[in-house]
N, C-alpha and C positions, 0 to 999 in steps of 0.2 A: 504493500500500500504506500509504504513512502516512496519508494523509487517510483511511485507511478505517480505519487504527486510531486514528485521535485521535477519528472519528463512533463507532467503538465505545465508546472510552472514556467520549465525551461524553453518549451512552446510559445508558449505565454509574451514572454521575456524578446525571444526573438522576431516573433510578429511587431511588437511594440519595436522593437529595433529597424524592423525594414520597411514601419509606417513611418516612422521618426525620417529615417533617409529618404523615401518617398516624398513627402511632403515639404524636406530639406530643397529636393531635387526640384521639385516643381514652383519651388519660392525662388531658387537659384535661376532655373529657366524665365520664369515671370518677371524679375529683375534682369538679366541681362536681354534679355528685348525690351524693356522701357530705356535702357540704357541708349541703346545701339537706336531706338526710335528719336532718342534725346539728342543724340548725337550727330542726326542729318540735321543740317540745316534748313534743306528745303521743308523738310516733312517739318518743322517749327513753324516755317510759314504757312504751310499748307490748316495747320492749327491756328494760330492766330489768324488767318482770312475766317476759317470757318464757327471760329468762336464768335469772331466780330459779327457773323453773320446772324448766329443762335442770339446772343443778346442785343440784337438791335431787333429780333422777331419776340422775343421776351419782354422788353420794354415797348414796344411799340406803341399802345394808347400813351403813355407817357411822352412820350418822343415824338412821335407825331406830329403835324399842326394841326392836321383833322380828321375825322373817320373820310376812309376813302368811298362813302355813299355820299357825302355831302360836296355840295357845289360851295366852289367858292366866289367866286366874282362872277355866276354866269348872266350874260348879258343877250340879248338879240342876236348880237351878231359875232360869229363865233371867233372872226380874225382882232376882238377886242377883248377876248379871256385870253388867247396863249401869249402870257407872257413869260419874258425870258425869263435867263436864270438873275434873280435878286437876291437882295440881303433877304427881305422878305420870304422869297422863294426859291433857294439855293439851287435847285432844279427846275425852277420854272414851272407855268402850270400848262395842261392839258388845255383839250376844245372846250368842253366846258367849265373850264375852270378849276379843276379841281388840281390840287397842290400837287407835282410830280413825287416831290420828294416822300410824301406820306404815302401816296401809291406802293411807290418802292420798298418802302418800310413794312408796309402790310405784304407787301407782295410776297418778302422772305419769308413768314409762318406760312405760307402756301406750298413755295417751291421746296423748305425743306421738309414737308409733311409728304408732297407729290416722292421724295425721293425717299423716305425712310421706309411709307407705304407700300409701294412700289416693291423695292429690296425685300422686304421683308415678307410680301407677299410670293417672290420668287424663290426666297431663303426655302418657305415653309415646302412650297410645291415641287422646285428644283432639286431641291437635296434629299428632299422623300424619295420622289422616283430615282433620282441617281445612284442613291445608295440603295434601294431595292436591287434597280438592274445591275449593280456591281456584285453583289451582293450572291444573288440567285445564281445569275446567269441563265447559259440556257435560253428557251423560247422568253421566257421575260426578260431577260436581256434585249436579245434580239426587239421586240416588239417596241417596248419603250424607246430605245434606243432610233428606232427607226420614225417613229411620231416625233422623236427632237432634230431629226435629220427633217425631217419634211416642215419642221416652224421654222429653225435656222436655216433654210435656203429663200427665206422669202425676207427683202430688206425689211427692217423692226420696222422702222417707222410706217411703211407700207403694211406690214401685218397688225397692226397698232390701230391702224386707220380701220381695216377691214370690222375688229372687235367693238371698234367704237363707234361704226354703222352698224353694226347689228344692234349691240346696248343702248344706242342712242349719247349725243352729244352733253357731255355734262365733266365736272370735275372729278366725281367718284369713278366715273365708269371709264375716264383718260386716266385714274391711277390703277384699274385692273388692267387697263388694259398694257402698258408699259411696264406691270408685275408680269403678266401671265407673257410677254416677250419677252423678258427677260429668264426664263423658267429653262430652255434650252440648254444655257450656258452655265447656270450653276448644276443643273442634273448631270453634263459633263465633265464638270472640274469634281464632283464629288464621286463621280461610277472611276474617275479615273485615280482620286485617293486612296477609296475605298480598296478599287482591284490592288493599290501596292501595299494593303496593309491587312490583304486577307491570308498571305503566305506566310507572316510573320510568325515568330516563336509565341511570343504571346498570345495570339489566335488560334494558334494548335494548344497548346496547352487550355487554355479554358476552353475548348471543346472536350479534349481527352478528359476534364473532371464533370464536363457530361451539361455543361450548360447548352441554353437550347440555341439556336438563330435566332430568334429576338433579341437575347438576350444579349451575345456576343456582336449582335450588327451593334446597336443602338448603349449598352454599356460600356464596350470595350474597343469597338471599332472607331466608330465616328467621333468620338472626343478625339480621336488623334484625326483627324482630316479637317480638323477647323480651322487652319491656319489657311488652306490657298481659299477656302470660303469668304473667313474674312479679310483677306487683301480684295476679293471677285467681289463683298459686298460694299468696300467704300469704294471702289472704281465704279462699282455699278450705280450707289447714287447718283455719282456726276453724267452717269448716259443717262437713268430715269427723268433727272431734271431738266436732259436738253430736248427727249424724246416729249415730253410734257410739253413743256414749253414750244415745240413743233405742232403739236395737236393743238393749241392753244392760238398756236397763229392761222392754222386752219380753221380756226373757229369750231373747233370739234372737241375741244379741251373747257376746261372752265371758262362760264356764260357771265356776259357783262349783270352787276357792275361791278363782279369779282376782283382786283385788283392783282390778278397772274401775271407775273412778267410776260409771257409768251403772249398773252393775249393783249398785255398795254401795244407791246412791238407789234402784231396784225392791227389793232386799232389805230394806232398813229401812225403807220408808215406811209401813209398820202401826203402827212407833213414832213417826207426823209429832207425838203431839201430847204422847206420852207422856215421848216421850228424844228432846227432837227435834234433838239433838246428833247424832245418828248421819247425819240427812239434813241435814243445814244443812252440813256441813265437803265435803264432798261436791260438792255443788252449789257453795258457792262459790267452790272448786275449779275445777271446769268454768265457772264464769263467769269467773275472773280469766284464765285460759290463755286462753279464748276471747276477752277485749276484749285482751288482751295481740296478738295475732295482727291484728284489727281494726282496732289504733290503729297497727300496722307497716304493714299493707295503706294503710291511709291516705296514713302516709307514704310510703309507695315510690311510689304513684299521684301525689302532690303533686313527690315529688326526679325522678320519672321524666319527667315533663311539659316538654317543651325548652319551650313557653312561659312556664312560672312561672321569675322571678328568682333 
């Protein structure tokens, strides 16, 4: 009885030992990718554009000068509201009046809601099936695999469009539909994690102790495939937000008098040459949030890489 309780103990003792290292190991990994993420520069700006981005969509009533429903100076006649840009109005206002700069302010809680939705709608549906077909193989392989060959051969924006004539024209149904485009390319990057990490030792072995396929896909497998996911999920904000903002200028994205970037740029662009303060703030808008997201992808791709230093 004692020796079988000192082997229990000494059991005991050692589990506690290789949980101790284990969570050593994964504080140590955790830490050197914040480090190595700390340490590009670009990927700092790429955080500072998009922080700046998040709290000027955070403060917005405050900041502001007005809700973007309300007119501000509008007049009869429309060539006597767009005024330039002033002290009054840094951005100048719109046709009817209403203040650019507060557009744009509102405009950011749209576009980064279009892009988070979006991703995450693609996270949920792309990495189910890819990790299924990686997974399986076999006829489900095959099949899935073959449905994301026939979305990815049609350009997004074009299959984007097709989703949003059938749902009908609106904001909710331009951010499925820029999720559900986006579904291809993460069910790809995860059947292809997943296939290099189903031969591993530690996959044979938690089979061999008889755990089931659910169990081993979604326990043991896919926590280790999260890394090119999340580099594929903030690159892919920055295409959700352009791909949005395209629908939007087609008038098939969020409906006036929403304040979308994409849709202020289709509304004002008859004035490109006249006031062309109303499409310049706009645009370079959607450009800074987009390299902002691009220069992070960068860097999460670079801190994610166990061979970089």
């Amino acid at each position: 009885m004692s020796g079988s309780l000192a082997e229990t103990e000494l059991s005991g003792f050692a589990r506690s030992g290789t949980e101790d290292r284990s969570q050593g190991v994964s504080r140590s990994l955790f830490w050197d990718t914040l480090r190595r993420l700390f340490s590009n520069k670009l990927a700092i700006v790429g955080m500072f554009m998009i922080g700046t981005v998040i709290l000027v969509a955070l403060t917005a009533p405050w900041i502001a000068a007005q809700h973007p429903d309300q007119n501000g100076i509008f007049q009869a006649f429309p060539q006597n509201n767009k005024l330039p840009p002033s002290i009054n109005h840094p951005m100048g206002t719109d046709v009817i009046g209403r203040d650019m700069l507060s557009l744009v302010i509102y405009g950011a809680r749209i576009s980064l809601l279009v892009g988070v939705f979006a991703v995450s709608l693609a996270i949920v549906l792309g990495a189910s099936l890819g990790a299924i077909s990686g997974f399986a193989g076999g006829t489900v392989d095959n099949v899935i695999m073959r449905i994301m060959d026939i979305m990815i051969s049609f350009p997004t924006v074009l299959l984007a469009l097709v989703i949003v004539v059938i749902l009908g024209p609106g904001l909710f149904n331009a951010m499925v539909a820029v999720g559900i485009v986006a579904v291809p390319a993460f069910a790809r990057i995860t059947r292809a994690s997943v296939l290099g990490e189903t031969g591993k030792d530690y996959v044979i072995a938690a089979r061999s102790v008889g755990a089931g396929a659910r169990r081993v896909l979604w326990r043991h497998v896919m926590p280790n495939t999260l890394s090119p996911i999340i580099v594929a999920a903030s690159l892919g904000i920055a295409t959700a937000i352009l791909d949005a903002a395209a629908l939007g200028f087609l008038g098939l994205g969020a409906q006036p008098p929403t304040p979308e970037w994409g849709l202020l740029l289709s509304r004002n662009r008859g004035y490109m040459f006249t006031s062309p303060w109303m499409v310049f703030f706009p645009g370079l808008s959607i450009m800074f949030l987009v390299l902002g997201f691009n220069l992070i992808g960068d860097g999460l791709r670079d801190a994610l890489d166990p061979k970089l230093g």
